[in-house]
N, C-alpha and C positions, 0 to 999 in steps of 0.2 A: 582820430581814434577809429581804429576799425571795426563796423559793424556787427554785430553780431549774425551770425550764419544759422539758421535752420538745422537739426540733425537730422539724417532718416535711421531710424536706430531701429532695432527687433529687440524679442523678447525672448530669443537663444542666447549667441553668442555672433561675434563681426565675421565669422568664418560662414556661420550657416547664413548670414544674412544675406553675407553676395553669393552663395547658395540657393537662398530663395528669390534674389532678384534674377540670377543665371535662370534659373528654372521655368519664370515666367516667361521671359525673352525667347527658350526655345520652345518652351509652348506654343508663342507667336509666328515663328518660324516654320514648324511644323504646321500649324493650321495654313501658311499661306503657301507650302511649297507643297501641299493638296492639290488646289488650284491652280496653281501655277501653269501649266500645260495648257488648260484650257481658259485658261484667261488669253494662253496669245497666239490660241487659236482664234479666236473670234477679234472684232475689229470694234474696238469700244466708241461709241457716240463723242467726239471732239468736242460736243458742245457741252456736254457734262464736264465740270471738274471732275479728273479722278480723285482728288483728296477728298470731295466730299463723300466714296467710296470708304469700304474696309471694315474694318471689325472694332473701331473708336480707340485702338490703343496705337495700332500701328497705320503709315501710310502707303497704299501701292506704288511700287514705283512708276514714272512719265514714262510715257508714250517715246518713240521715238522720233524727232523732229521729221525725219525724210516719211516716216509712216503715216506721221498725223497731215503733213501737206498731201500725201499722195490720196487721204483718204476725202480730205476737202474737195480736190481737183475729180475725183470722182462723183461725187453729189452737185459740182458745178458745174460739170462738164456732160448732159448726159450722153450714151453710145448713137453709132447710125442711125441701131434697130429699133431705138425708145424712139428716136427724132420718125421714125419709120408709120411707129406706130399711131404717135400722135397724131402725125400730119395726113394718117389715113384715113382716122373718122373724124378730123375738126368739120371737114364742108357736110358731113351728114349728120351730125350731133348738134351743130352750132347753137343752134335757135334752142334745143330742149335742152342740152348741159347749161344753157344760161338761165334756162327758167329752173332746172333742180338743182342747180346752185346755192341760189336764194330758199330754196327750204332749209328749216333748223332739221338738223341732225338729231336723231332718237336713239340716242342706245344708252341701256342700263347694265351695269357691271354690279355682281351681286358677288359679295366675300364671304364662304361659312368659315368658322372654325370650329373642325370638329369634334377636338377636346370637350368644349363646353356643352355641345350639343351631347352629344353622347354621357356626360356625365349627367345630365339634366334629363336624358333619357332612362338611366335608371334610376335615378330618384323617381322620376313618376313611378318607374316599375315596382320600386319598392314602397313608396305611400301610397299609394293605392292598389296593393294587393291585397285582399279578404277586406275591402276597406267596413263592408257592411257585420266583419266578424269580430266581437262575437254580436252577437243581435241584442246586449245586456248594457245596461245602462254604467259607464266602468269612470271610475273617481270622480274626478270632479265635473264630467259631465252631470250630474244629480246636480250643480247648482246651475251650469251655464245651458244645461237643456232646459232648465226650469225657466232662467232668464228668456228665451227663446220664443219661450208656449207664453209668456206674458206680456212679450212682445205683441203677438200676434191677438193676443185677447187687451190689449192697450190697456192694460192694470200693471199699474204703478208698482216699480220696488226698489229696494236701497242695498246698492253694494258699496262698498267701500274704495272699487276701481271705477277707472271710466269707464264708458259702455261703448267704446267703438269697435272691439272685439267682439262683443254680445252681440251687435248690430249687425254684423254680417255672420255670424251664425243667424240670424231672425232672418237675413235679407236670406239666405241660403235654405233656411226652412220653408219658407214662405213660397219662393219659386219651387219647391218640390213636392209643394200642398199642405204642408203644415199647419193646422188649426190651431193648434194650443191645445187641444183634451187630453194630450197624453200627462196624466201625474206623476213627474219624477220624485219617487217618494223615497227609495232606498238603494244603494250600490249594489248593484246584480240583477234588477230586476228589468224581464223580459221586455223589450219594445213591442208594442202591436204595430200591425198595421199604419196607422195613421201617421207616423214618426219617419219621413225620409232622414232615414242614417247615413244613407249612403252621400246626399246630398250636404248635410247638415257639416260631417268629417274632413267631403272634399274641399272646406275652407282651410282647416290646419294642411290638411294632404297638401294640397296647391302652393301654400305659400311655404311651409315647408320643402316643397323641389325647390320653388325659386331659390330659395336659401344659396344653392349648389352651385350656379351661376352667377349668383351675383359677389359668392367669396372667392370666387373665379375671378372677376375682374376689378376686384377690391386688390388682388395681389399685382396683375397687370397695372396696375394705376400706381401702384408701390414701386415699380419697375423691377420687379421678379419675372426670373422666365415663365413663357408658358406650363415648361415641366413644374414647377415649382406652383404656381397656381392651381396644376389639376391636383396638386397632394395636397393643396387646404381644401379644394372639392374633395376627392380622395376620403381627409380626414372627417369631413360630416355629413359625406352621405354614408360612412358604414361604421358610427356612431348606433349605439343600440338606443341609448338615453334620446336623443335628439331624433331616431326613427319614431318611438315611444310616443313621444309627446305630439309627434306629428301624423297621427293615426289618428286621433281622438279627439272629440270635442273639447282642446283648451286651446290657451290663451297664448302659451310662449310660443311657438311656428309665426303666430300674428306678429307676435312682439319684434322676433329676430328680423321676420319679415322685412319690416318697415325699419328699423333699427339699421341693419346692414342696407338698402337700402338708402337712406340718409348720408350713412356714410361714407357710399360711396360719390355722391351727388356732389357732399360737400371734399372729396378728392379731386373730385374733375375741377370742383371750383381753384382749387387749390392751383390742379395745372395751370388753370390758365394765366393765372396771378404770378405762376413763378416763369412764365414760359420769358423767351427772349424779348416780346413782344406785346407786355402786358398790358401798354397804354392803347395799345390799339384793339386788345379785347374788351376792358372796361367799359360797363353798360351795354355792351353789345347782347345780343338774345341769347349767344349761349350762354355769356357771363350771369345774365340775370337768372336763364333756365335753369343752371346748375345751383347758383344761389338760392332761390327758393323752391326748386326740387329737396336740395338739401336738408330746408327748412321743414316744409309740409310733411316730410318724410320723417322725420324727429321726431315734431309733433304729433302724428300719428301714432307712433311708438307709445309718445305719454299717454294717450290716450285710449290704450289698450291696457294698459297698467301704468301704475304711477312709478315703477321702476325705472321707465324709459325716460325717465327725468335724466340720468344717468347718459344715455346716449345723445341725449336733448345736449345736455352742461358739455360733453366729450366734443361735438359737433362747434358747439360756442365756443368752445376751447379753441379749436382749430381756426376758426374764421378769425377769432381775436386775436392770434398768434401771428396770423398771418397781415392782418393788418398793422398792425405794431411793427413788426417785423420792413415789408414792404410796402408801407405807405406814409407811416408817421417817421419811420426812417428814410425814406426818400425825400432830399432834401430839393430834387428836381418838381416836387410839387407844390403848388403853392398853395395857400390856409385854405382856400374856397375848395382846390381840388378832396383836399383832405377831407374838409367835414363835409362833400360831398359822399365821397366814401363812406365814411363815418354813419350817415344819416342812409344811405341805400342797406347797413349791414345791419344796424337798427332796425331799420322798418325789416328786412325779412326774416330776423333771428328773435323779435320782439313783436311786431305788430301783426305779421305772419300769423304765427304759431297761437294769439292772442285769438285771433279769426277764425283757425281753425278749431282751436279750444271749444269756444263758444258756440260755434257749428256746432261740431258733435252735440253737447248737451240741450242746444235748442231745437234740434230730431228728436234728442231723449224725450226731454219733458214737453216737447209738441205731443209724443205720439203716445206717451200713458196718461191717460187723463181719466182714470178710474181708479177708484181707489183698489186694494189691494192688501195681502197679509202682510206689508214691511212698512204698512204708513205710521207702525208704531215710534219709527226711530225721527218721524217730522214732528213738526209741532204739529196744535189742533187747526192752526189756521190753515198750514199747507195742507194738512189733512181736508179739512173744511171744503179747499176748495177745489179737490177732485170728486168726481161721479159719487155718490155714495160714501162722502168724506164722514158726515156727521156717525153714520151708524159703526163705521171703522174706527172711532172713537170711542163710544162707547161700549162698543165688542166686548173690548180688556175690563172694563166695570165689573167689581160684583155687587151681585143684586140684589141681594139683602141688608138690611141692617143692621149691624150688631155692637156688645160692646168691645171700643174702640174703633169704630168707624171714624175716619176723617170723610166729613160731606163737607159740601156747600149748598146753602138755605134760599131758593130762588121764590120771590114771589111768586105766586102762579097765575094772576090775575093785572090785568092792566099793564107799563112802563114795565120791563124786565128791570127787576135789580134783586141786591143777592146782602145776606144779612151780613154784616161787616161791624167790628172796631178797629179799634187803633190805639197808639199810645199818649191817650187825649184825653182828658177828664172833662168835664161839666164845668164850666166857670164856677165859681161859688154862689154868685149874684147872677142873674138876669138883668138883661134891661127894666123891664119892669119891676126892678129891685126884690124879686121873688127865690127866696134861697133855693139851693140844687142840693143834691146829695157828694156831689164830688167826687163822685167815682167815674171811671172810664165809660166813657160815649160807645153808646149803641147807635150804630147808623144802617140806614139801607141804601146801598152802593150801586150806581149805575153801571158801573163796569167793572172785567174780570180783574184781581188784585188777589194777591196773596193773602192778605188778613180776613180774604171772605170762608179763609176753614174755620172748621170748628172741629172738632170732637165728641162725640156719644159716647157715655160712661152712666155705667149703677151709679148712685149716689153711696152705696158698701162698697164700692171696689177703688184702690189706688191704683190699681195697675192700668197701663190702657194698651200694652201691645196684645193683638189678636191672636187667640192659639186655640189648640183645640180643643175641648167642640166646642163650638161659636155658638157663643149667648146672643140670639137673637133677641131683639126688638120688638116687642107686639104692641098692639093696640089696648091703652088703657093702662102701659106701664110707666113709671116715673125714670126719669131722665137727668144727669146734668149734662149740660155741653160747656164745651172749655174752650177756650180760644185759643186757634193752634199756634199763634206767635207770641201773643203775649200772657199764654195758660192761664189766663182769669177767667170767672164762671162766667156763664150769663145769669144776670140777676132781678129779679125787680122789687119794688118795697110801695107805700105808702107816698111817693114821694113825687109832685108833681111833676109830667112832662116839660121839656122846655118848649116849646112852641105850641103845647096842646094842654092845657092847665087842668081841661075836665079829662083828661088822662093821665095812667098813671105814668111817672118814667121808668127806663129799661137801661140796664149799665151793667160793664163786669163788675164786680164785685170788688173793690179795694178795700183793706181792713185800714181805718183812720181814729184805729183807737177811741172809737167813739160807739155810744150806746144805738147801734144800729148793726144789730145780727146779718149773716149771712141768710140770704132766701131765695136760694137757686136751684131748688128741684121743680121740672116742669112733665105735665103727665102729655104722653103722649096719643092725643085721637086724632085715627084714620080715619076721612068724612067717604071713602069711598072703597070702605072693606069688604062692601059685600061682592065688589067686582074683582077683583085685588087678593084679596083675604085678609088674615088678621099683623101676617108678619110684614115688619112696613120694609119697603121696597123702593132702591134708589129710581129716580123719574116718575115709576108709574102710581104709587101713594101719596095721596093728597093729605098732609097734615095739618095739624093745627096744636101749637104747644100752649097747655094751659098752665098759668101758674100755681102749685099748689098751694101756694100760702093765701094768696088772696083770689084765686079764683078767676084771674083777668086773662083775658089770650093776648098772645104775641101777636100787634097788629102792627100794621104799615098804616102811617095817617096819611103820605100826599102832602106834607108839608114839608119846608127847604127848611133845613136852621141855619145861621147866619155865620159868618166869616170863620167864627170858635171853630164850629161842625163843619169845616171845610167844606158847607155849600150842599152836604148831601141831605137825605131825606132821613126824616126822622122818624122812628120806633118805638110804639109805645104799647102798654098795658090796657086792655080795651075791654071794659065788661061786657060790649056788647062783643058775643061770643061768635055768633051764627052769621057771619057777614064773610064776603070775599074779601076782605082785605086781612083776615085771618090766617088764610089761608097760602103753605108752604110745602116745596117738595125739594127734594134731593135731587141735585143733576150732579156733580162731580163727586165720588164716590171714590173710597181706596182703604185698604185699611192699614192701619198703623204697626209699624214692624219694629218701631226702637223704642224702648223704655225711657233710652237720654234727650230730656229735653232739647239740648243744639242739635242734637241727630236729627227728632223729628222735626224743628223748624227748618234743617238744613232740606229735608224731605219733604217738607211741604212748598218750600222756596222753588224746588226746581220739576214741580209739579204743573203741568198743563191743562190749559183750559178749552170746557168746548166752547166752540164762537155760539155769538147771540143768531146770525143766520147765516149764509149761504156767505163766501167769502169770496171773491174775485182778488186774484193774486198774479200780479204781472210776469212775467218769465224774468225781468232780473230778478226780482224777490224772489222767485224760485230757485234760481240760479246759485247765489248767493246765500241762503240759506242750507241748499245740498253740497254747498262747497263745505261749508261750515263744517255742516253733518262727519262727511265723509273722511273730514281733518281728526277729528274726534272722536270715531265711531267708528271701531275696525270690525270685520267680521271674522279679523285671523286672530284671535284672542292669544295670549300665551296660556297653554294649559301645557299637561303631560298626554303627548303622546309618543306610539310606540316606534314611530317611524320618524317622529324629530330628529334632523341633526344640528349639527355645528358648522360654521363657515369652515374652521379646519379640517374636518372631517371630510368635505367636500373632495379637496386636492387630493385626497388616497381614495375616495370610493369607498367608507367606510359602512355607508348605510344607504339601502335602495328605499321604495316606497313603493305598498303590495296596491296595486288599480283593480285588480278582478279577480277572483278566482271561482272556477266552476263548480257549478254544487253536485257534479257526475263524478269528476274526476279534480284531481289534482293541478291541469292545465290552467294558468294563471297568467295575467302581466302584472308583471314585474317591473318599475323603472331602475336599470341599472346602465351604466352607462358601460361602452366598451374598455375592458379593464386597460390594453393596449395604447388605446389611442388617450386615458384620462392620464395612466400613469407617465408616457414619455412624454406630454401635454406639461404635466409638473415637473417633472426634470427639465424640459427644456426651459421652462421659465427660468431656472434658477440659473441654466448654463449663459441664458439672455444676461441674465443681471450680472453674473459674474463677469462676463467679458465686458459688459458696458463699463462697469466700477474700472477693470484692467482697462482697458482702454483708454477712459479719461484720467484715470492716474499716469498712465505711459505719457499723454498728450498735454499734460500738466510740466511736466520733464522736457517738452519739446521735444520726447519722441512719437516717431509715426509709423505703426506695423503692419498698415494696409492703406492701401491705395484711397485716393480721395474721396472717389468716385462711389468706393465698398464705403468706407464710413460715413459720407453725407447718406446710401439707402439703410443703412444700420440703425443711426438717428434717426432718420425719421420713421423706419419701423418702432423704434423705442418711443416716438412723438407719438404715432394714434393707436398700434396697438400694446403696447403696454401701459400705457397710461389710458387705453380703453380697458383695459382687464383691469384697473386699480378702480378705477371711478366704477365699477359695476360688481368686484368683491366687495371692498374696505367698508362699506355702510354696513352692510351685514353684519359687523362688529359692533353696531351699537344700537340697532333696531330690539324695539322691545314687544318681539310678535313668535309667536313660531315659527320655525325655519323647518324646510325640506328641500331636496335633494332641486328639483326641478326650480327652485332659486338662484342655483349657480349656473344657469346655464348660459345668459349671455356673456356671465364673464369668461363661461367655457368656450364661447364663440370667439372671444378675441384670444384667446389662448391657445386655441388651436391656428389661427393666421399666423399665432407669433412662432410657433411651432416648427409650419412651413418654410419661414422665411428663415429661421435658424439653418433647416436642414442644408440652404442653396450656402448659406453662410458659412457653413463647415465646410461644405463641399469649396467653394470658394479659399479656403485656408490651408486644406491639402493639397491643392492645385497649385499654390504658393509657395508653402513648405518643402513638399515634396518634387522630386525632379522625376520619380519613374512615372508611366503608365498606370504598372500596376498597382498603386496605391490610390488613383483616382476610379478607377474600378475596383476595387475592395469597401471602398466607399458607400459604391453605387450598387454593389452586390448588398451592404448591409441596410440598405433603406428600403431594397425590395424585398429584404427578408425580413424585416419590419412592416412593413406594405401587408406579407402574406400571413405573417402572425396576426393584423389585423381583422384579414379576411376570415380565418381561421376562428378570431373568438366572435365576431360578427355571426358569423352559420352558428357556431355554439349556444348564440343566448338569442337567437330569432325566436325561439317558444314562448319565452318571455314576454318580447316584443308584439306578437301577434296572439296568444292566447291559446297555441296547436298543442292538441292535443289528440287522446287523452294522456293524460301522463301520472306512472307510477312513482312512486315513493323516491325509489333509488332514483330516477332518473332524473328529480328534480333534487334530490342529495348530489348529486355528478354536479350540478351548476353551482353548489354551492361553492366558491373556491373560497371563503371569508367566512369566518365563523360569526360575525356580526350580521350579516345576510339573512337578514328574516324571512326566510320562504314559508308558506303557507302548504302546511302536508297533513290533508284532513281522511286522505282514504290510503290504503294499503299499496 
């Protein structure tokens, strides 16, 4: 049976097809009968293969046999005048050409290329021009200068990202004399003195140029040409959006930073894994270099925001692919090689990243160790145990008491413990066969626990949530307190203690259908109102609740009750009035905001306590409870605002986001991105995905429309940058946070490479297609006419960019080209 045969088939017709194969062939032709003249002018090295010579598609032709021997017997043979010359200075050199013989050789060969250099040149020229303008504190710098000045005054605060972006704006304020006194209190307002801006900016400025260079050689690594790589440089350095954000005190310059960065680490890794020669790179320093550059570089990403998890997974992508791919498919290795590899990509994709994680956050929380206005979002204990933990606690208290207070009743004398029930009655009997009343146990609790609330209520009023004006508390008025889990009163009757016989007992109040009333109002005396005053006061009022029915105080006796009363101390009825064991005060204070009962035990359940003293708190506990925090506690809420957009919205430039505007004039920034470079950005994606869908359908059929060579760099431009630009949209889709404009923009980063690499790719297809000249220059004319329309709205929306002003009415109406465009036009 005969074999089946391969087709090379196109996606015209069989006429145009040896059309387009004619077409390339004289292309080859013509590039090498250029040359030709002077290639046989000159006498090429015999020791060289010329086949490993040429342009990779076609070979030069051989030497000719009489020329290649004639040129041997000339380097074997040398003339009189060489023989002449040597044998003139051998007797006078003899002795010193044999001693500088034996010296090594010193020479350095230095390569620029000046594409890179030159495009990295104006990047800086452009991030850092007016870098210190406007002198106004402009978006979201008001949080990350704030972070800064807190740095530097090592007081504690809680964001919701990682802090290694914060960190070196701190490391950049610090080296420019930065104290911390400046208060960034509102967008617009003046910097003094003491605030290196200029210092503070050159963080994003800086790593924002890198940017330029390093998508430079992200496309070289892709095996794009050099032209092709300066147009993804090209493409973000004259980017308005990505100038914008690279001017200013934020986060994304850092992000991309390190992000592109990474990725290109883990490209080189990649070369070397696919090169012809892999086993003998493996484990070698650059093999490891590249690997955990790769790694650290991610990592750093995430840890500038939690987004860069996205380039983190992209990165893991690539290594896993690549192992699968060339290692678990290489049958030439054997089990131990494997899960050697295996365990090297582990440890630097896992244990790596793992180290550097933790790094970061143990600089964090080493170097704030004072408390601070965000220690609300920790517990009391984390609280606790920074500088000034306790009093940052009790800050948020109010400090009075009224009805509907939720307190907790701390003895104030002797053993801390705090007045407590539970859902526990009194045995019926005692040991000593002595009846109880059988109602819920009143105990005094040695440690912090939910059922230590209570509630403060009129004995006239049902209601207990707090409104206004607040019924306060005085000295000498009548009281019930309820128990805020199991809303029973506190009560006391006739009825003896259980471990104190000549006292009375204390219990919530359970109705058991039995001739035993309710008697739970207790009058409340302040024993230190003259210092104080009369209205009682959570902490600093010393109370004492008397009962009205029978006159007894709320005392603590110092005795344990047994197994029943889970071992705590027992509370009782105490005629003797004027004693410290009377005596109670309010330390957890809050007041009650829901009428529904499960509301407020759900609010009293997830309520915090202050610690008994000073807390020591290891850095995993720290560690791990801020991870927690920050999983759970966002600072980007979802609300309504005016500059929110949409992931869709993003791909047309639908809506910018206003950073500043001047209170003289009209001069504003603006983040909008270059309309040029976002909208061909999203056409070109769509033209990627279409050719790739044609493509794989044609090669489903067994046909092939492009050379090997074009489609293995095709795929793997579709391996990392379109599946970088998918892992860094697509979540956006289901994130439940506010979104704006500067969200998109890494995945605008790989959308623009993808961009680049389309344009060599078309150009690539008309060079194929087409047979003339002129259509390969028609090509070339329209990408630099694209290039200049670029340039063209780049100068257009620089005002924006920079703040230049001043600017009228009209002329920032002229920028408007989008009626959705919220410019900000407050003067004439």
């Amino acid at each position: 049976m005969k074999e089946p045969t391969h087709r090379r088939c196109v996606f015209f017709n069989s006429s145009l097809g040896e059309k387009m194969v004619d077409t390339e062939v004289k292309n080859r032709k013509v590039n090498r009968s250029k040359g030709k003249n002077e290639k046989n002018k000159e006498i090429p090295n015999p020791a060289v293969d010329p086949r490993d010579e040429g342009d990779g598609e076609s070979t030069p032709e051989a030497l000719p046999e009489e020329l290649a021997e004639e040129t041997v017997a000339k380097k074997a043979s040398p003339s009189k005048s060489e023989k002449k010359k040597r044998s003139g200075g051998k007797a006078g050199a003899a002795t010193a050409g044999t001693a500088l013989s034996d010296l090594p050789t010193l020479a350095v060969t230095c390569h620029f290329n000046l594409l890179p250099m030159l495009l990295f040149g104006v990047a800086l020229a452009t991030r850092f021009y007016a870098l210190d303008q406007p002198n106004s504190i402009v978006f979201d710098e008001l949080h990350y200068g704030r972070y800064a000045g807190l740095y530097q005054k090592q007081t504690f605060f809680f964001d919701s990202h990682p802090p290694l972006g914060k960190q070196l704006l701190a490391l950049a304020g610090y080296l420019g004399g930065f104290q911390g006194d400046f208060k960034f209190d509102k967008i617009g307002s003046s910097y003094n003195a003491s605030v290196p801006v200029f210092a503070m900016r050159s963080v994003p400025a800086l790593t924002g140029s890198l940017l330029i260079p390093l998508v430079y050689m992200i496309m070289l690594q892709l095996n794009y040409s050099q032209w092709t790589a300066a147009l993804a440089g090209f493409l973000f350095l004259f980017d308005n959006a990505l100038l914008t954000q690279s001017h200013y005190m934020l986060m994304e310059p850092i992000l991309l930073f390190f992000a592109m960065s990474g990725v290109l680490c883990v490209l080189k890794f990649r070369a070397l894994e696919r090169s012809g020669n892999a086993q003998a790179h493996s484990y070698s320093l650059r093999w490891w270099g590249w690997l955990l550059s790769g790694a650290i570089f991610l990592t750093c990403a995430l840890c500038v925001k939690y987004v860069g998890v996205y380039s983190y997974l992209l990165g893991l992508a690539l290594v896993g692919h690549d192992f699968w791919e060339k290692v678990l498919g290489n049958l030439s290795l054997s089990k131990k090689q494997v899960f050697g590899h295996a365990c090297a990509r582990f440890f630097a994709f896992f244990m790596v990243p793992l180290m550097v994680y933790v790094g970061v956050f143990y600089i964090h929380l080493s170097t704030l160790v004072n408390a601070g206005p965000h220690d609300s979002a920790m517990s009391s204990a984390f609280q606790a145990s920074l500088e000034g933990g306790l009093s940052s606690i009790v800050r948020g208290q109010p400090l009075e008491v009224v009805h509907g207070s939720q307190v907790t009743l701390r003895h104030a004398h002797g053993s801390p413990c705090w007045l407590h029930s539970h859902a526990a009655n009194y045995p019926v009997k005692y040991a000593d066969k002595r009846g109880s009343s059988h109602q819920q146990q009143v105990t005094c609790y040695v440690a912090k626990d939910i059922n230590n609330w209570w509630i403060i209520k009129r004995p006239n009023r049902t209601d207990l949530a707090v409104a206004a004006p607040l019924d306060r508390i005085s000295h000498g008025e009548e009281v019930q307190l309820v128990h805020g889990i199991t809303g029973r009163n506190l009560n006391s009757h006739n009825v003896a203690a259980p471990a104190s016989p000549t006292k009375q007992e204390v219990s919530c109040y359970v109705d058991h259908n039995v001739s035993m009333p309710a008697q739970d109002v207790w009058r409340v005396e302040i024993t230190n109102r003259e210092e104080i005053g009369d209205v009682w006061h959570a902490l600093e009022s010393m109370v004492r609740l008397i009962h009205v029915n029978t006159s007894v105080a709320l005392a603590f006796s110092g005795r344990l009750l047994p197994e029943w009363g889970h071992n705590q101390h027992e509370i009782v009825g105490d005629v003797m009035v004027n004693q410290p064991n009377t005596i109670f005060n309010v330390e957890e204070h809050r007041y009650t905001r829901n009428e529904d009962e499960k509301d407020r035990q759900l609010e009293l359940m997830t309520t915090d306590f202050i610690p008994l003293e000073p807390v020591v708190m290891g850095f995993w506990e720290k560690f791990f409870e801020l991870q927690i925090r920050m999983l759970f506690i966002s600072n980007e809420n979802v609300q309504n605002h005016m500059y929110t957009s949409s992931p869709w919205e993003w791909l047309v430039l639908t809506r910018g986001i206003a950073y500043w505007v001047s209170p003289e004039s009209n001069a504003q920034i603006h983040l909008l991105g270059n309309i040029f470079v976002w909208y061909s950005a999203t056409v070109a994606l769509g033209v990627y995905c279409s050719l790739l869908i044609f493509y794989l359908l044609r090669q489903r059929r067994q046909c092939y429309d492009i050379h090997e060579e074009a489609w293995n760099q095709f795929r793997t431009t579709g391996e990392v940058l379109l599946v970088g630009y998918v892992f860094h949209f697509l979540p956006y889709f289901f994130v439940d946070h506010t979104l704006f404009l500067h969200h998109y923009l890494p995945a605008l980063a790989f959308k623009l490479l993808l961009n680049a690499a389309l344009v060599e790719h078309l150009y690539y297809l008309t060079r194929l297609v087409f047979a003339k000249q002129f259509f390969n220059w028609m090509c070339i004319l329209i990408v630099l006419t694209w290039m200049s329309g670029i340039l063209m709205v780049f100068n257009k929306f620089l005002p924006l960019s920079y703040g230049l002003g001043p600017m009228n009415a009209s002329q920032i109406l002229d920028l408007k080209l989008r009626e959705t465009w919220d410019f900000i036009v407050h003067k004439p």
